[in-house]
N, CA, C and O atoms as a GROMACS GRO file, in nm:
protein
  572
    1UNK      N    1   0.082  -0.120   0.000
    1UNK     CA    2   0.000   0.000   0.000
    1UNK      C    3   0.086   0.126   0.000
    1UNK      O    4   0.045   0.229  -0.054
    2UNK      N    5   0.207   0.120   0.060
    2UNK     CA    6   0.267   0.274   0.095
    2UNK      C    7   0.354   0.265  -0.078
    2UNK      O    8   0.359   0.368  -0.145
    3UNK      N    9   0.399   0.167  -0.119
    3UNK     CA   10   0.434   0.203  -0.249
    3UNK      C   11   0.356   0.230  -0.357
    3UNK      O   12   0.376   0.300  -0.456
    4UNK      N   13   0.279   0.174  -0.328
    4UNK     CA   14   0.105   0.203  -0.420
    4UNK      C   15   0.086   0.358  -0.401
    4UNK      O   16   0.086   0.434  -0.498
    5UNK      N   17   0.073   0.393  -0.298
    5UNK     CA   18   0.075   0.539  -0.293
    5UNK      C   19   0.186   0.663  -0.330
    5UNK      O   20   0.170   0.781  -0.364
    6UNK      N   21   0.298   0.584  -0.309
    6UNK     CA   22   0.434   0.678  -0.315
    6UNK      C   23   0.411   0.686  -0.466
    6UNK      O   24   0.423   0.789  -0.532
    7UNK      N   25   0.381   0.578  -0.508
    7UNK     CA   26   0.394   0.596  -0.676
    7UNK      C   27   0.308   0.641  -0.733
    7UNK      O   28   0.338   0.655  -0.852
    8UNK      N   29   0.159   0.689  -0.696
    8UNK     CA   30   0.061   0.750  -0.727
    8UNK      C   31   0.093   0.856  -0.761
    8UNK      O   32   0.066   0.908  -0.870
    9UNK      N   33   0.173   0.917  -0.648
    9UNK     CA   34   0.183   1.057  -0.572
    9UNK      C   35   0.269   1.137  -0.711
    9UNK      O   36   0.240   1.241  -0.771
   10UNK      N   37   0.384   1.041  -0.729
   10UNK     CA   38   0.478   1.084  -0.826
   10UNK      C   39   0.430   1.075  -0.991
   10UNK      O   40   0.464   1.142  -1.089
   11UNK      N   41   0.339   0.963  -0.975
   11UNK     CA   42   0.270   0.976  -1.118
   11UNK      C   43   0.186   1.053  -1.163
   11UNK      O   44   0.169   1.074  -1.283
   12UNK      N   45   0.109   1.114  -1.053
   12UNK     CA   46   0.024   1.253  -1.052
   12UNK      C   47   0.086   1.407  -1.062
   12UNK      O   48   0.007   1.501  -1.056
   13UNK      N   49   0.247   1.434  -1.078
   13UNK     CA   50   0.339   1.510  -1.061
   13UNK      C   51   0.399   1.468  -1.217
   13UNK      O   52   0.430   1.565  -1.286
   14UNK      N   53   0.412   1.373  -1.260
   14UNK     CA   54   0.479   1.316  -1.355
   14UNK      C   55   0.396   1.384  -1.503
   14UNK      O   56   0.430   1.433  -1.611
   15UNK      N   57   0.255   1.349  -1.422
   15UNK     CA   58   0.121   1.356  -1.541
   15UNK      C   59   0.145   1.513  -1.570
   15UNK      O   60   0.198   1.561  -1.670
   16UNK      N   61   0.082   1.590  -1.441
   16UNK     CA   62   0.051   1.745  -1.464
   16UNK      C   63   0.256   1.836  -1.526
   16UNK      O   64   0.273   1.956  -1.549
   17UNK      N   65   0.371   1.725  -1.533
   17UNK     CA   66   0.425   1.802  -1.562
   17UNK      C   67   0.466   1.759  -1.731
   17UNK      O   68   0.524   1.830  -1.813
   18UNK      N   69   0.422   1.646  -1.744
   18UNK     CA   70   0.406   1.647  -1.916
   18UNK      C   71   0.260   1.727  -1.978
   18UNK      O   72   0.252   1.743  -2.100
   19UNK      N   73   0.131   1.783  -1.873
   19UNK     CA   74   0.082   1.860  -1.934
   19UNK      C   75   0.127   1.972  -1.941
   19UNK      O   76   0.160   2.010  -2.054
   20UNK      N   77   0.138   2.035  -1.862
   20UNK     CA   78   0.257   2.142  -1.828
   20UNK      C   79   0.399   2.176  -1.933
   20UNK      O   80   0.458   2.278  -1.967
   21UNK      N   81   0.411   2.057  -1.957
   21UNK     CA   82   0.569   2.063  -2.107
   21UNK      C   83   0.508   2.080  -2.214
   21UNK      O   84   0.553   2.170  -2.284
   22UNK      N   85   0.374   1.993  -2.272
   22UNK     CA   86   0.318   1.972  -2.375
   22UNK      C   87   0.258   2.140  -2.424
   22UNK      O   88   0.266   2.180  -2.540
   23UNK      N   89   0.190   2.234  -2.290
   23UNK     CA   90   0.167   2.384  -2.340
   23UNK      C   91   0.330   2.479  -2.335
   23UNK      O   92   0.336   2.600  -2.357
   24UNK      N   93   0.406   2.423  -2.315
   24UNK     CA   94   0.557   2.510  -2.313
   24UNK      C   95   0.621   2.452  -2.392
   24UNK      O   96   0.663   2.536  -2.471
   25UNK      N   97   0.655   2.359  -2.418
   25UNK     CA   98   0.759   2.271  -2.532
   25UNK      C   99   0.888   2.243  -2.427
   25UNK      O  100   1.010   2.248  -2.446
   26UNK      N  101   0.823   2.217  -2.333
   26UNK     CA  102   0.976   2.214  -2.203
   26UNK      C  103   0.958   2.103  -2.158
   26UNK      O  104   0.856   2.087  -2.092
   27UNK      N  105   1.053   1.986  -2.178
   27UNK     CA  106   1.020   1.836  -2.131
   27UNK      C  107   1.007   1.846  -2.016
   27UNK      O  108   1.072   1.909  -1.933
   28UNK      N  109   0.874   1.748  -2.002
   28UNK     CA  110   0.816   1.711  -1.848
   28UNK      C  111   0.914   1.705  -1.742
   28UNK      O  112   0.883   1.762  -1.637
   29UNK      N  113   1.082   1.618  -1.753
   29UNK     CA  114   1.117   1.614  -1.652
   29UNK      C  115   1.155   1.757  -1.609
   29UNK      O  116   1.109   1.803  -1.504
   30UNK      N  117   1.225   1.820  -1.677
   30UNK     CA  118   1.239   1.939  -1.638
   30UNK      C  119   1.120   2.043  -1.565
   30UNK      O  120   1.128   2.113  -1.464
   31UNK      N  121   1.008   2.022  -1.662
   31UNK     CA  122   0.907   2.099  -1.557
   31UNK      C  123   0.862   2.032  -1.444
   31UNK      O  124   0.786   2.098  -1.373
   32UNK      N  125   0.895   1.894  -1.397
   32UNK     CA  126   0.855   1.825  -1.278
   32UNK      C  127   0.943   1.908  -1.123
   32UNK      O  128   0.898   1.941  -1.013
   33UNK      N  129   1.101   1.920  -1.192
   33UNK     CA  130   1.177   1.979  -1.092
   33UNK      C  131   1.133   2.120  -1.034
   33UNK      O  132   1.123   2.158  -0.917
   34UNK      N  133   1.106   2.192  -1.167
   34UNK     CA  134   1.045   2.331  -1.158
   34UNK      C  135   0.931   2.284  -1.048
   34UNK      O  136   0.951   2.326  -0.934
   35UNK      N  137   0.843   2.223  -1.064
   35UNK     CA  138   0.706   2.242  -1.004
   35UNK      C  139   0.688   2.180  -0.884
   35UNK      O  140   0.587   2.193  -0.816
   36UNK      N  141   0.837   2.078  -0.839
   36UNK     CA  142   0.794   1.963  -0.776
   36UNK      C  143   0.739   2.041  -0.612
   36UNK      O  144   0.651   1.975  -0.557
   37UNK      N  145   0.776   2.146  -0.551
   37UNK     CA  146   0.776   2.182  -0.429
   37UNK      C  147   0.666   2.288  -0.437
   37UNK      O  148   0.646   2.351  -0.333
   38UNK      N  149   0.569   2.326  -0.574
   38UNK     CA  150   0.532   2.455  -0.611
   38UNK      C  151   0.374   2.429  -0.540
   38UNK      O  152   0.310   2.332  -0.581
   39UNK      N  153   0.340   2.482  -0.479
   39UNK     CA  154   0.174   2.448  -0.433
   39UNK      C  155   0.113   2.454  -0.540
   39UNK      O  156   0.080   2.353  -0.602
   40UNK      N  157   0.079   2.624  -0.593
   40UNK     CA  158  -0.005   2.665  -0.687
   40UNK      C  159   0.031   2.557  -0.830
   40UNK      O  160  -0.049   2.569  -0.922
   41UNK      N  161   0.116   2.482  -0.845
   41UNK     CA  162   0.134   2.409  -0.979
   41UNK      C  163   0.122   2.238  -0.949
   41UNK      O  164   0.129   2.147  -1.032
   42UNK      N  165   0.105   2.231  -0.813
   42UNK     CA  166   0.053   2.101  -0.792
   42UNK      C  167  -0.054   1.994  -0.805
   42UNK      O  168  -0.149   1.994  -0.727
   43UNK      N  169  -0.046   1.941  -0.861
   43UNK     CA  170  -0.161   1.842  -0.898
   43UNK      C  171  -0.287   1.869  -0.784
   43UNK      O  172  -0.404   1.888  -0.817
   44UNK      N  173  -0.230   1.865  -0.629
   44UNK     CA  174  -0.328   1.888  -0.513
   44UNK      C  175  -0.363   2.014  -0.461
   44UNK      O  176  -0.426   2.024  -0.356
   45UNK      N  177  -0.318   2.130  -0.542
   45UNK     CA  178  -0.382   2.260  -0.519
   45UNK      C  179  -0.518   2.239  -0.522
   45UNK      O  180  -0.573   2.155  -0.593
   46UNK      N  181  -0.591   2.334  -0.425
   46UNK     CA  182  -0.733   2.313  -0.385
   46UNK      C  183  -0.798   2.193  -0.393
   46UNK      O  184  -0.920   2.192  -0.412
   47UNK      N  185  -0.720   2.066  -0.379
   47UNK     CA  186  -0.808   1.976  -0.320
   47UNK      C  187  -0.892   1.952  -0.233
   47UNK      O  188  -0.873   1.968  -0.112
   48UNK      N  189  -1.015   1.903  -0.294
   48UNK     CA  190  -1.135   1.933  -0.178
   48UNK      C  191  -1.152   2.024  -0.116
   48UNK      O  192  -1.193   2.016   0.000
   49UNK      N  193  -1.118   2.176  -0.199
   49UNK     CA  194  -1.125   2.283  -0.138
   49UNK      C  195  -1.261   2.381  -0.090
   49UNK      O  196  -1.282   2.497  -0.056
   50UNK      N  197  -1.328   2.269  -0.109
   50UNK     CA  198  -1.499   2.286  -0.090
   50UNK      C  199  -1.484   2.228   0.074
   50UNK      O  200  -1.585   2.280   0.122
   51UNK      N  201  -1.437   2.175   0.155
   51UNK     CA  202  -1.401   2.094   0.244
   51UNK      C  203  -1.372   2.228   0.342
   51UNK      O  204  -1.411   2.217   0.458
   52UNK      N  205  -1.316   2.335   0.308
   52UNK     CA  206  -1.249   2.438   0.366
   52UNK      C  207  -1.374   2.579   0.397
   52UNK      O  208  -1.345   2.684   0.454
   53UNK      N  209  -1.490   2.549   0.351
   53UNK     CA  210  -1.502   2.637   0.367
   53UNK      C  211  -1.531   2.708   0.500
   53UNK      O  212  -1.511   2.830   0.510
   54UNK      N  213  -1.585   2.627   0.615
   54UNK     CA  214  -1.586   2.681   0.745
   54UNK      C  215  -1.486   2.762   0.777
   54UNK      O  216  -1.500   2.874   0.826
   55UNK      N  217  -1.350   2.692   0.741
   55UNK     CA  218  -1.256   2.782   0.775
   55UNK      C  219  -1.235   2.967   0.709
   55UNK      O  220  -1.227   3.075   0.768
   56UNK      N  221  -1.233   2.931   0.578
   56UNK     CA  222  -1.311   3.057   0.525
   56UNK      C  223  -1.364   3.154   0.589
   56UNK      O  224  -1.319   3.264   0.622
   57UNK      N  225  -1.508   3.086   0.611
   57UNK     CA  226  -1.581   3.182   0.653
   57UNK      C  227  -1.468   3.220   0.772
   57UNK      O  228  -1.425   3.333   0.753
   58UNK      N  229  -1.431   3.180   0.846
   58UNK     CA  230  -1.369   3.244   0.982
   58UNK      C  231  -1.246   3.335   0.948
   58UNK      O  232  -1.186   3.423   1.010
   59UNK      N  233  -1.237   3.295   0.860
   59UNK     CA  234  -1.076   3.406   0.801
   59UNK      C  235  -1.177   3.511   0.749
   59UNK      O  236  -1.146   3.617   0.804
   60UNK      N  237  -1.270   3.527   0.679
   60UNK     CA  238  -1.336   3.667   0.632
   60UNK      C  239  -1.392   3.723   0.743
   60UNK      O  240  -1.425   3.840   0.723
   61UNK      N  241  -1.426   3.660   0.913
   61UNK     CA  242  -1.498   3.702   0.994
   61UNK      C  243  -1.354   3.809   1.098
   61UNK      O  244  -1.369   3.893   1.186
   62UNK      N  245  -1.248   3.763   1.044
   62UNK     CA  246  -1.140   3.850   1.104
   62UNK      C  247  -1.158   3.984   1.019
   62UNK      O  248  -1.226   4.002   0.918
   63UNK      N  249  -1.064   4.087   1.099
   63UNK     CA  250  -1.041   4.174   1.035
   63UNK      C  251  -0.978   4.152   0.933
   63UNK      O  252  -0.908   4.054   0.910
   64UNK      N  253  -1.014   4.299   0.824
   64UNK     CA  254  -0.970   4.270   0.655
   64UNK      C  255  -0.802   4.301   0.660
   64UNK      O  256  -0.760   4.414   0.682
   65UNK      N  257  -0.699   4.168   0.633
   65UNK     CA  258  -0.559   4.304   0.671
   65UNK      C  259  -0.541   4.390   0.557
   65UNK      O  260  -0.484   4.490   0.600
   66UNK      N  261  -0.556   4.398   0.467
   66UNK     CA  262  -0.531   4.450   0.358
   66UNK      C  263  -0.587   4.630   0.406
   66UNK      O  264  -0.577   4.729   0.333
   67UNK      N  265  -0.632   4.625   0.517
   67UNK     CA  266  -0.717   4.764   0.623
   67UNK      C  267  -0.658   4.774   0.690
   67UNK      O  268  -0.673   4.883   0.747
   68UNK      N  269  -0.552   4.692   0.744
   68UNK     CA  270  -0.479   4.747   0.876
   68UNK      C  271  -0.338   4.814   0.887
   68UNK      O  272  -0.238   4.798   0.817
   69UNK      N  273  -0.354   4.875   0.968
   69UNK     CA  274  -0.205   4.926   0.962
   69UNK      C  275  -0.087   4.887   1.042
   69UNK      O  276  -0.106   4.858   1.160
   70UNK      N  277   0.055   4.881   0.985
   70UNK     CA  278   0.160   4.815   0.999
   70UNK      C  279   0.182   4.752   1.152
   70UNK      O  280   0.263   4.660   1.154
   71UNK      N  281   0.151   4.771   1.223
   71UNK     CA  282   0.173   4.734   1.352
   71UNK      C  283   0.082   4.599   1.348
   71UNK      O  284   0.123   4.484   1.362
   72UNK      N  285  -0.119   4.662   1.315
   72UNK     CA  286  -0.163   4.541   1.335
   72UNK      C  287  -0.192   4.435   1.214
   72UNK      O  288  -0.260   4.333   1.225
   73UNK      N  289  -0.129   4.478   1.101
   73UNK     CA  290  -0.117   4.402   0.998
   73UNK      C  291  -0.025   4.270   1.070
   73UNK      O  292  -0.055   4.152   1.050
   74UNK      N  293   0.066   4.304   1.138
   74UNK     CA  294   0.205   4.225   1.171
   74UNK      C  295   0.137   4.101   1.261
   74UNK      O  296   0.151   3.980   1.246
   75UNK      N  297   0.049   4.182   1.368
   75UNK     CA  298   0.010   4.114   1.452
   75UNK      C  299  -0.159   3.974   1.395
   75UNK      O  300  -0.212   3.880   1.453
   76UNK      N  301  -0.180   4.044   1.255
   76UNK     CA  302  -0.299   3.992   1.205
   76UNK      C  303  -0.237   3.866   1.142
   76UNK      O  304  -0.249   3.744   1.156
   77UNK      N  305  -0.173   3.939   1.077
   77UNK     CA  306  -0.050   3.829   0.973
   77UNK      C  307   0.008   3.721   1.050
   77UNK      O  308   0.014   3.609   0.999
   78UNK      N  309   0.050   3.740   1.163
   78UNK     CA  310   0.128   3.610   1.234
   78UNK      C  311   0.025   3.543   1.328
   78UNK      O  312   0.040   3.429   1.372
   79UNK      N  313  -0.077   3.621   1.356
   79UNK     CA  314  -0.198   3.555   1.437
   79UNK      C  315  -0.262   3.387   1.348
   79UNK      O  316  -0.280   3.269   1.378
   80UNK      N  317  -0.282   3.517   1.177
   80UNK     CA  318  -0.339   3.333   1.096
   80UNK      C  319  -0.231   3.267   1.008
   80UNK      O  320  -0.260   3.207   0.904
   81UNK      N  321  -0.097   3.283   1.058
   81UNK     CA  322   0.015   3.207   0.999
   81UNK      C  323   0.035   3.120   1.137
   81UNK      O  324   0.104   3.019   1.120
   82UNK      N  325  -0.013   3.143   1.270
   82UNK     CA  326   0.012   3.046   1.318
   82UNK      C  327  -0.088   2.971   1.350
   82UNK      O  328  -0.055   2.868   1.410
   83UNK      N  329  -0.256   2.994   1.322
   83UNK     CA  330  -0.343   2.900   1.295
   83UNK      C  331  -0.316   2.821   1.246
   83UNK      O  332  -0.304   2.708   1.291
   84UNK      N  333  -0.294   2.870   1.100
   84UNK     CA  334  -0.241   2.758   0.993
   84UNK      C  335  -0.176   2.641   1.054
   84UNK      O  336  -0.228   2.529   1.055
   85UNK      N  337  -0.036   2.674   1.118
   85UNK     CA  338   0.062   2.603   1.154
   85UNK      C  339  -0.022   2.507   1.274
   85UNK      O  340   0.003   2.387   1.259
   86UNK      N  341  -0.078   2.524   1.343
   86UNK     CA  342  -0.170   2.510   1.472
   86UNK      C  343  -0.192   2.413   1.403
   86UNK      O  344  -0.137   2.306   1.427
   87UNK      N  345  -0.312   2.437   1.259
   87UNK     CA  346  -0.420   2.336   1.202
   87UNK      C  347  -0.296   2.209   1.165
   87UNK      O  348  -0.319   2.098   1.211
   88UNK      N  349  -0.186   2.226   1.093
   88UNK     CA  350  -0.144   2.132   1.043
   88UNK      C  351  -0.088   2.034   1.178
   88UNK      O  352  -0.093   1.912   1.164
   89UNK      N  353  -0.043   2.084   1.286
   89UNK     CA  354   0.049   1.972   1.388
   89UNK      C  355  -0.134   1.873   1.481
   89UNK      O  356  -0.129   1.760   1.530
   90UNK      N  357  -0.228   1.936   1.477
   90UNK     CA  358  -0.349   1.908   1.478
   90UNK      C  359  -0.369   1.780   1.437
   90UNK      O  360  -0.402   1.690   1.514
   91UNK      N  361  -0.346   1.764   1.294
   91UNK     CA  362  -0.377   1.721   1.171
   91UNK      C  363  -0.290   1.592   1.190
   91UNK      O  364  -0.334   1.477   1.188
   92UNK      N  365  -0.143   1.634   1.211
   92UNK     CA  366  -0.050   1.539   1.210
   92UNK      C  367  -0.063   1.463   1.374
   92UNK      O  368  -0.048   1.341   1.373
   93UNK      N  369  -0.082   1.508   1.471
   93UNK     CA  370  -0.139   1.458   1.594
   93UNK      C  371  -0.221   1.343   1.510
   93UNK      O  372  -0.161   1.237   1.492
   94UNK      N  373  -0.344   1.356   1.462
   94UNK     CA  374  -0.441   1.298   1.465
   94UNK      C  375  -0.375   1.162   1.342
   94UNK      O  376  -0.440   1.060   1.320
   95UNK      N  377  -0.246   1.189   1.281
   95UNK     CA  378  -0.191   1.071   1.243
   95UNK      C  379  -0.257   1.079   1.054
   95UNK      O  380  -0.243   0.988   0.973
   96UNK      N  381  -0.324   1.209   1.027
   96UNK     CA  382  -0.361   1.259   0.863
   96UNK      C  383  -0.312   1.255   0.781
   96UNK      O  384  -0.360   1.238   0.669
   97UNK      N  385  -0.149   1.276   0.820
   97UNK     CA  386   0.006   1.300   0.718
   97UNK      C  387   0.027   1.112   0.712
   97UNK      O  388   0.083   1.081   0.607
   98UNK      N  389   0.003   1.023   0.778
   98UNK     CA  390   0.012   0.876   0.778
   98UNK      C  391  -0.040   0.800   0.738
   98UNK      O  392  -0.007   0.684   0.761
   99UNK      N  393  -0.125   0.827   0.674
   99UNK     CA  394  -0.248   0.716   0.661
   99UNK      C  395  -0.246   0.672   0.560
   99UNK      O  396  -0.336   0.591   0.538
  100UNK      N  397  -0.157   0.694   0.460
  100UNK     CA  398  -0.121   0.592   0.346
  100UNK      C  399  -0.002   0.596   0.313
  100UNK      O  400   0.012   0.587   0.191
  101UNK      N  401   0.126   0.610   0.392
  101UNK     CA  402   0.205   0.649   0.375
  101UNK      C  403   0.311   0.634   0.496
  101UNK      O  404   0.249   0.599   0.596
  102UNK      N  405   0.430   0.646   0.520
  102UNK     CA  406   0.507   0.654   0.627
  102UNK      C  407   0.544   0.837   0.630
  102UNK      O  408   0.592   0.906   0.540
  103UNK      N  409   0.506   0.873   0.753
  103UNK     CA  410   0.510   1.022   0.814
  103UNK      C  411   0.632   1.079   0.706
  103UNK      O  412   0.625   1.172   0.625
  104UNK      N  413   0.739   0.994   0.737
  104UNK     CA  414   0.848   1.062   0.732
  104UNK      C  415   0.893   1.068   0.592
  104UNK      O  416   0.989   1.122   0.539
  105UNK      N  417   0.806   1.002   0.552
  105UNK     CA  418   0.808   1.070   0.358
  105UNK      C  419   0.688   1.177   0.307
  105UNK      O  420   0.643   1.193   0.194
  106UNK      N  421   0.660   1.228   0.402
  106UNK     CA  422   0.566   1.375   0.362
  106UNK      C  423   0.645   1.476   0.450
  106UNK      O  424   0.716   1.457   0.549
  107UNK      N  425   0.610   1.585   0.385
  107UNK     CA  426   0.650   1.750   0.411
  107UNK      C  427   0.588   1.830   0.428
  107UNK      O  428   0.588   1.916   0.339
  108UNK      N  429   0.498   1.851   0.550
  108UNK     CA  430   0.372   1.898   0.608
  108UNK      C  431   0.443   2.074   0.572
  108UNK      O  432   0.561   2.092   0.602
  109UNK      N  433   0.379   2.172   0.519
  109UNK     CA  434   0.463   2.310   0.533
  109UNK      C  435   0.304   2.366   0.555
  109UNK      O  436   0.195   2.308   0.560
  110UNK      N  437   0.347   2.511   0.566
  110UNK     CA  438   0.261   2.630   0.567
  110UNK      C  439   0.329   2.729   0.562
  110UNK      O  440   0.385   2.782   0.658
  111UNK      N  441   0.332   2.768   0.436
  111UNK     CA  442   0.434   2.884   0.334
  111UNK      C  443   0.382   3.015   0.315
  111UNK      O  444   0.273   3.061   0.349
  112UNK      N  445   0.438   3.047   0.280
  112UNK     CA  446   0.365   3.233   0.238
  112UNK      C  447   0.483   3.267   0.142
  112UNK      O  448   0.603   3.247   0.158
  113UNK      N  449   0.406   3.331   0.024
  113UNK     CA  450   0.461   3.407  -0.078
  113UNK      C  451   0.455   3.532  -0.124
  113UNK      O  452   0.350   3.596  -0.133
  114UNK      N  453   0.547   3.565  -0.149
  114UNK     CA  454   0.667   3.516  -0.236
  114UNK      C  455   0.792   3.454  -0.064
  114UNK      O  456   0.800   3.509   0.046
  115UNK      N  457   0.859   3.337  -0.112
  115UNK     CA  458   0.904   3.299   0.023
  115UNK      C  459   0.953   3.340   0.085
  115UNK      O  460   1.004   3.442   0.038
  116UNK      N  461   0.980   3.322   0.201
  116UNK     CA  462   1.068   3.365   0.312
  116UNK      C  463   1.121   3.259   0.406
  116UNK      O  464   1.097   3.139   0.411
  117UNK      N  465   1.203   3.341   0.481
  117UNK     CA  466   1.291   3.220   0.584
  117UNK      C  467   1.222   3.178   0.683
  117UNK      O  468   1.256   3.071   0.734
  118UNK      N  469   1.120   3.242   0.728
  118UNK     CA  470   0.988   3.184   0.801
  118UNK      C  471   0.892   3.083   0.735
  118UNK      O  472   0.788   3.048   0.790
  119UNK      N  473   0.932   3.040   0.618
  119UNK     CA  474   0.862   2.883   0.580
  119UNK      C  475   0.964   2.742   0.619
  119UNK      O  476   0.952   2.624   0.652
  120UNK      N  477   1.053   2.827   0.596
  120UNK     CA  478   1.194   2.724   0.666
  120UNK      C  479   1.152   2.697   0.812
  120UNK      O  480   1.143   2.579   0.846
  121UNK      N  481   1.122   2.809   0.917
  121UNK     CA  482   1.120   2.779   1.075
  121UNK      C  483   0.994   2.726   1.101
  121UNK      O  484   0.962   2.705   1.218
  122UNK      N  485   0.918   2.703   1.012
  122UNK     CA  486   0.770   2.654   1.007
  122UNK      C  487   0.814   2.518   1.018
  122UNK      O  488   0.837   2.455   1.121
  123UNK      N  489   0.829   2.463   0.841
  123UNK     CA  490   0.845   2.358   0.819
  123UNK      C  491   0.962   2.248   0.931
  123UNK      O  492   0.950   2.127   0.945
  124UNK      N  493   1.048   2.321   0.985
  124UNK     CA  494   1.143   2.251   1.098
  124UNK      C  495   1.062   2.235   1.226
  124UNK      O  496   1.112   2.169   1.317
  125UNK      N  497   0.942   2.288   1.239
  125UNK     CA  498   0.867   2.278   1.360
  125UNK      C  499   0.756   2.134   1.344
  125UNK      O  500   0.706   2.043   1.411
  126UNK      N  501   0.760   2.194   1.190
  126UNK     CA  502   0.634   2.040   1.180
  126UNK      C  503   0.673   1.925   1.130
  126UNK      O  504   0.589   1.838   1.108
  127UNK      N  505   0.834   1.902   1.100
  127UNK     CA  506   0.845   1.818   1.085
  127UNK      C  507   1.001   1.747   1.107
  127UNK      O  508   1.090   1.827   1.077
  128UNK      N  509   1.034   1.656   1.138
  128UNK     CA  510   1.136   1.637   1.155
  128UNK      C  511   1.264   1.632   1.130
  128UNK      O  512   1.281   1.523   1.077
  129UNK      N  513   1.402   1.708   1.140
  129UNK     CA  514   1.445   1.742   1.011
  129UNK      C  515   1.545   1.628   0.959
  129UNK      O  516   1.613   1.654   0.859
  130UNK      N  517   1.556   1.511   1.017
  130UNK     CA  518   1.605   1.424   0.923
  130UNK      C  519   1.544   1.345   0.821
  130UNK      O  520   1.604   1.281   0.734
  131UNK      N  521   1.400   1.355   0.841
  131UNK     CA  522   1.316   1.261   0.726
  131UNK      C  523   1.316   1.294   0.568
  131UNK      O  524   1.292   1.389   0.493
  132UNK      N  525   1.356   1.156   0.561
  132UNK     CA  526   1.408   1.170   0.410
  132UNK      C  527   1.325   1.273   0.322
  132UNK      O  528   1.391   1.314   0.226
  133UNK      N  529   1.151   1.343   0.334
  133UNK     CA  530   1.130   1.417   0.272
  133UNK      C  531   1.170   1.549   0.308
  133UNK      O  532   1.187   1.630   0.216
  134UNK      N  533   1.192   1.592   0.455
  134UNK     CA  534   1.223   1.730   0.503
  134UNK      C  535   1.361   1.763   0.450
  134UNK      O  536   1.381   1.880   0.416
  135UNK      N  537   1.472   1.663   0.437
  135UNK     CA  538   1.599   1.666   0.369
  135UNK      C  539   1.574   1.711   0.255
  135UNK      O  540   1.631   1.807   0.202
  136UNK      N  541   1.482   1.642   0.206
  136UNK     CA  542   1.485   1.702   0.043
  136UNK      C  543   1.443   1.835   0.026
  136UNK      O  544   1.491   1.906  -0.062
  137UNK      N  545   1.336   1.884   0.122
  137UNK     CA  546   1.290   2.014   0.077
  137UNK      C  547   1.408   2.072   0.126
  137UNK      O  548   1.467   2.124   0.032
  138UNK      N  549   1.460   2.085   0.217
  138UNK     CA  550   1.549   2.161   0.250
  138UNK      C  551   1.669   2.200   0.139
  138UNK      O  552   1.718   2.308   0.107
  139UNK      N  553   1.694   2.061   0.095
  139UNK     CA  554   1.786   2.085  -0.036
  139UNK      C  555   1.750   2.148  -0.127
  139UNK      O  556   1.840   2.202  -0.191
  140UNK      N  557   1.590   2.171  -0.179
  140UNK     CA  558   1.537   2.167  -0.290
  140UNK      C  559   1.468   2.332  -0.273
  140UNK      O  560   1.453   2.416  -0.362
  141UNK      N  561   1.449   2.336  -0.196
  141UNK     CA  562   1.323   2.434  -0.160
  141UNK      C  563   1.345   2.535  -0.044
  141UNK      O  564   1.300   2.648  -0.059
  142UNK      N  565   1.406   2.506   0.065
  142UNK     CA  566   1.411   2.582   0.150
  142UNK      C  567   1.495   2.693   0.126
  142UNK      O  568   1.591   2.711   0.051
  143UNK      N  569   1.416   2.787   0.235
  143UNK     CA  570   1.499   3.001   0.207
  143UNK      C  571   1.609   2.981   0.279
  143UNK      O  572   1.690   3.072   0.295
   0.00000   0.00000   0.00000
């Protein structure tokens, strides 16, 4: 089962980056590397993102930051960057990151763009940093 899945995972990355080559003329493997860490170009962007909307609603029931000013922008901004982070160790508590898979080949993050070195101190919080996938992002991906 966990190779059944590992290989899903990569064949679903494999797929969207030969569609991805086929509108650029840029062979798939190459756009796989490009994309492999990219949310917005991931096969699982907004998955089941109908699933989310409670949360939604509670992020529009905060103040708008895009209204606030620099002090409480700072304080708005790191208030739902550490929900986020909150929701995912939650998630991984409850054993979500495992369930078809061994933990330590997923890379639980909660990023913000354009990046910063605070997706790095995220991702080292949620996950362990010798597992063979956190190694890789780190090589691959991390600020």
């Amino acid at each position: 089962m966990v190779n059944v899945t590992i290989t899903a995972r990569y064949l679903r990355l494999e797929r969207e980056a030969a569609r991805q080559g086929e509108e650029s003329d840029t062979p798939g493997s190459t756009i796989a590397e490009l994309i492999k860490w990219s949310y917005a170009d991931s096969p699982y962007c907004c998955y089941e993102d109908e699933d989310f909307d409670d949360v939604k609603q509670l992020f529009m029931e905060r103040p708008s930051i895009a209204e606030l000013e620099a002090d409480e922008w700072n304080r708005e901004f790191d208030s739902r960057l550490k929900a986020m982070e909150l929701a995912m160790e939650m998630l991984d508590d409850e054993g979500v990151f495992a369930l078809n898979q061994p933990r330590e080949s997923v890379c639980v993050l909660v990023e913000i763009m354009p990046p910063d070195e605070i997706n790095t101190e995220i991702a080292l919080r949620l996950n362990q940093a010798e597992s063979p996938a956190m190694q890789a992002w780190l090589v691959e991906a991390a600020e």
